[in-house]
Each structure stands twice: as C-alpha cells, then as structure tokens.
SEFIGU-429016 format. One record per residue (C-alpha): residue number from 1; residue in one letter; x, y, z. Coordinates in Angstrom, 3 decimals. Layout:
N
{rec NUM, 'A', {X, Y, Z}}
...
END
This chain:
115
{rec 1, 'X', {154.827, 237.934, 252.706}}
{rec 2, 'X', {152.386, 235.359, 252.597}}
{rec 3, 'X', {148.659, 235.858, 251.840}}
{rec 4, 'X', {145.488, 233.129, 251.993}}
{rec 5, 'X', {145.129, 233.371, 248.400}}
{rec 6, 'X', {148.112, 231.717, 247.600}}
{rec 7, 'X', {147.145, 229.127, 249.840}}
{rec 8, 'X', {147.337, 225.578, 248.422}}
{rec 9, 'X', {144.251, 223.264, 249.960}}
{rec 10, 'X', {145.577, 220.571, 248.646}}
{rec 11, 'X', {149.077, 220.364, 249.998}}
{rec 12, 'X', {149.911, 217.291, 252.340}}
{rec 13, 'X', {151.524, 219.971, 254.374}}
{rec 14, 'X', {148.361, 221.786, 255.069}}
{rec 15, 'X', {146.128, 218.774, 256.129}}
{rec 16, 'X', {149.252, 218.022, 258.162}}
{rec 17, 'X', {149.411, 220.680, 260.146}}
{rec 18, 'X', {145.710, 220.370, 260.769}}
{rec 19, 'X', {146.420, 217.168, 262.406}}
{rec 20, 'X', {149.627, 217.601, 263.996}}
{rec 21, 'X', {148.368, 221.054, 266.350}}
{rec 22, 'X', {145.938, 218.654, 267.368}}
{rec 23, 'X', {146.617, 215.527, 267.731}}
{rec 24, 'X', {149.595, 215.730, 270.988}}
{rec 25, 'X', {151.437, 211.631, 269.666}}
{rec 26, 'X', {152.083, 213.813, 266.322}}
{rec 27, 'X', {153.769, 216.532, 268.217}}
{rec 28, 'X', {155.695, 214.704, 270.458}}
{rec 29, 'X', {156.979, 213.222, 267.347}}
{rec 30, 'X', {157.738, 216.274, 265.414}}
{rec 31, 'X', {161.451, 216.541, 266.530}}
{rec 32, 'X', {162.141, 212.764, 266.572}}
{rec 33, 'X', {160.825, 211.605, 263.429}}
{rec 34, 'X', {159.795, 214.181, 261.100}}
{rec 35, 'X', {160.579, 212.149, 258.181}}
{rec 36, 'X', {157.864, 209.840, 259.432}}
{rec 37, 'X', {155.052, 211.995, 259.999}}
{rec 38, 'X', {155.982, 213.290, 256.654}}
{rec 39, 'X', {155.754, 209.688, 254.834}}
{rec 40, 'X', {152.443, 209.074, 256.865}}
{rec 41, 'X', {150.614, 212.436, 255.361}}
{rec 42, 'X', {152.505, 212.083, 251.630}}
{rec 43, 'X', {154.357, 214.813, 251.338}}
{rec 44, 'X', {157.183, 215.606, 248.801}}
{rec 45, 'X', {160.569, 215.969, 248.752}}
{rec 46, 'X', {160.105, 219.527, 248.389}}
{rec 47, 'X', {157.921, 219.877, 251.302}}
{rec 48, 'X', {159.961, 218.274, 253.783}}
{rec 49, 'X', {162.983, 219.928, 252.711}}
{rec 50, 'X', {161.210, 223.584, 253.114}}
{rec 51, 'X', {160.530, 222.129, 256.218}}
{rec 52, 'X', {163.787, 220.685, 257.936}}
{rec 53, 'X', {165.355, 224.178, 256.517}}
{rec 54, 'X', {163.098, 226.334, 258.772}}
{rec 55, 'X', {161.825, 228.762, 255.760}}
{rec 56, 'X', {158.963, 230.405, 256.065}}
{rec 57, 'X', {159.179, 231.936, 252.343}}
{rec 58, 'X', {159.801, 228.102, 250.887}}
{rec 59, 'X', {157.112, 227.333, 252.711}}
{rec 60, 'X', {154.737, 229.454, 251.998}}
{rec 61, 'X', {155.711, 229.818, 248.174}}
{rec 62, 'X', {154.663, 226.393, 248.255}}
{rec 63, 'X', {151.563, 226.869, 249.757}}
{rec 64, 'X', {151.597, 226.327, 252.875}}
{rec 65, 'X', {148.600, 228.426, 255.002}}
{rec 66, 'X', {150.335, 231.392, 256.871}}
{rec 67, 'X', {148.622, 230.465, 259.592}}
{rec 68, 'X', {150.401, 227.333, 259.555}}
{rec 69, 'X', {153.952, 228.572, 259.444}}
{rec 70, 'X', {154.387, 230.406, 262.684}}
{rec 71, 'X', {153.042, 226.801, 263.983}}
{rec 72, 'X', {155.592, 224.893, 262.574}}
{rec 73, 'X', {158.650, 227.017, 263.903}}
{rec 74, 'X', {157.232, 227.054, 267.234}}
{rec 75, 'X', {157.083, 223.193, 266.937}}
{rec 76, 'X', {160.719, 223.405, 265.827}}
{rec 77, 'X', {161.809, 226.255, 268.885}}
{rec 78, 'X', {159.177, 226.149, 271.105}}
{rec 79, 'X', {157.202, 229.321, 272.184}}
{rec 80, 'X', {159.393, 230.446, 275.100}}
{rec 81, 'X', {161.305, 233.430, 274.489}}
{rec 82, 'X', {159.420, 235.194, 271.675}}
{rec 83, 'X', {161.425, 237.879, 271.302}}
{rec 84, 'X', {163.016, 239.953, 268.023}}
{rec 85, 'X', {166.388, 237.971, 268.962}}
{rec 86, 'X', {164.194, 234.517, 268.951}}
{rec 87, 'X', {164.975, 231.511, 266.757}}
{rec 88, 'X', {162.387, 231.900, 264.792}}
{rec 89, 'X', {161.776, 235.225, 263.978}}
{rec 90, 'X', {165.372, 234.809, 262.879}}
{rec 91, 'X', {163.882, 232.287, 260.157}}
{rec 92, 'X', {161.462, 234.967, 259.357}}
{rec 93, 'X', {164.693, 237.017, 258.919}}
{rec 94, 'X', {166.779, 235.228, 256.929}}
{rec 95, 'X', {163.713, 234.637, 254.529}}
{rec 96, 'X', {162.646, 238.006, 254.274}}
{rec 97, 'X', {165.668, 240.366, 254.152}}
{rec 98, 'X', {164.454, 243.168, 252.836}}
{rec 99, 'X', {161.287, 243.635, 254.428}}
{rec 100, 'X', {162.630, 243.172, 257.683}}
{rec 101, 'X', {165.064, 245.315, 257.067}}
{rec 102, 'X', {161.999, 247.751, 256.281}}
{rec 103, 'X', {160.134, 246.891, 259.318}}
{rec 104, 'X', {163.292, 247.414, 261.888}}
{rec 105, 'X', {163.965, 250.764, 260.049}}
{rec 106, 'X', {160.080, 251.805, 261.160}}
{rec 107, 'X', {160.548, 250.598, 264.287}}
{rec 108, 'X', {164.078, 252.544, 264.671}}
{rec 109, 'X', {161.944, 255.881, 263.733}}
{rec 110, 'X', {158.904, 255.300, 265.887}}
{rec 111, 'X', {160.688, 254.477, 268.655}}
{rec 112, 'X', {162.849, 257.844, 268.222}}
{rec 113, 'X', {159.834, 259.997, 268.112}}
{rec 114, 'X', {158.794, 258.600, 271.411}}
{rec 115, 'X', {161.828, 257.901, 273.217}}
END
C-alpha cells in the first residue's frame, strides 16, 4: 500500500487536504462543490477524478500522503460506522484486492486459533 516516500509535496491535493481538515467552510463544501474547491487549490483532471472515484490506490499512486486518504473517504462517508462492512474500507477493498484478500485470510486463522 502506500508509503511516505512516494509522497508527492507538491501535489495540489496534498496542500489541499492540509487546508480542507482545517478549515470547517472547506468541509462543509466538500460534498456540494468538490469541483470548486478543486479549481480553487489547482488541481488536475487526474486528481479530481481519483478523487470523485473514491480510490485510495489512484490516489496514492499519485501521491497523495497516506495520511491524507483515510481523510478524504471519511469526508466522502463520514466516520460513523467504521466497521469491515463500512463504505470506505470497501474503497480500500476494491483498490487492493489481493492484499485484502491476504489480510481477511489472517484474520480467518487468528480468529480460529482463539475462538
């Protein structure tokens, strides 16, 4: 998954994010104009599209901070209900296949030595 190294300091989406977990007028706007907030920090095409699709693997191939990501989906879903069945872990999901795949088939034989 992602790692800090590959963590671009220079992408609009980073200094975003900065901003917007701040700054509550920028999150009150995150689910009504998006494409706004997005104009106002200059970020591409590419960036708001890894965006408005929810991927956390787009997003952070592109260099988004992993810090940053589980922000932005709770901005998208909220934080109620974090669950393995949750919206955005579901994200996480469909980005990652096979490691969660990996990760449920640990969890399967943990929880089987102790249940």
């Amino acid at each position: 998954m992602g790692n800090v190294e590959r963590c671009d300091k220079t992408l609009p989406t980073n200094a975003m994010m900065y901003h917007v977990r701040r700054d509550a007028a920028l999150r009150a706007r995150w689910l009504t104009d998006l494409e706004g907030i997005a104009r106002e920090f200059g970020l591409s095409a590419e960036e708001l599209e890894a965006l408005r699709a929810r991927d956390p693997r787009r997003l952070m191939d592109l260099g988004v901070h992993q810090y940053y990501v589980p922000q932005i989906l709770r901005l998208f879903f909220g934080n109620a209900q974090n669950t393995n069945a949750s919206a955005a872990l579901e994200c996480y999901r469909r980005a990652y296949p096979e490691e969660t795949a990996r990760a449920l088939a640990l969890q399967a034989r943990l929880e089987g030595r102790h249940g």
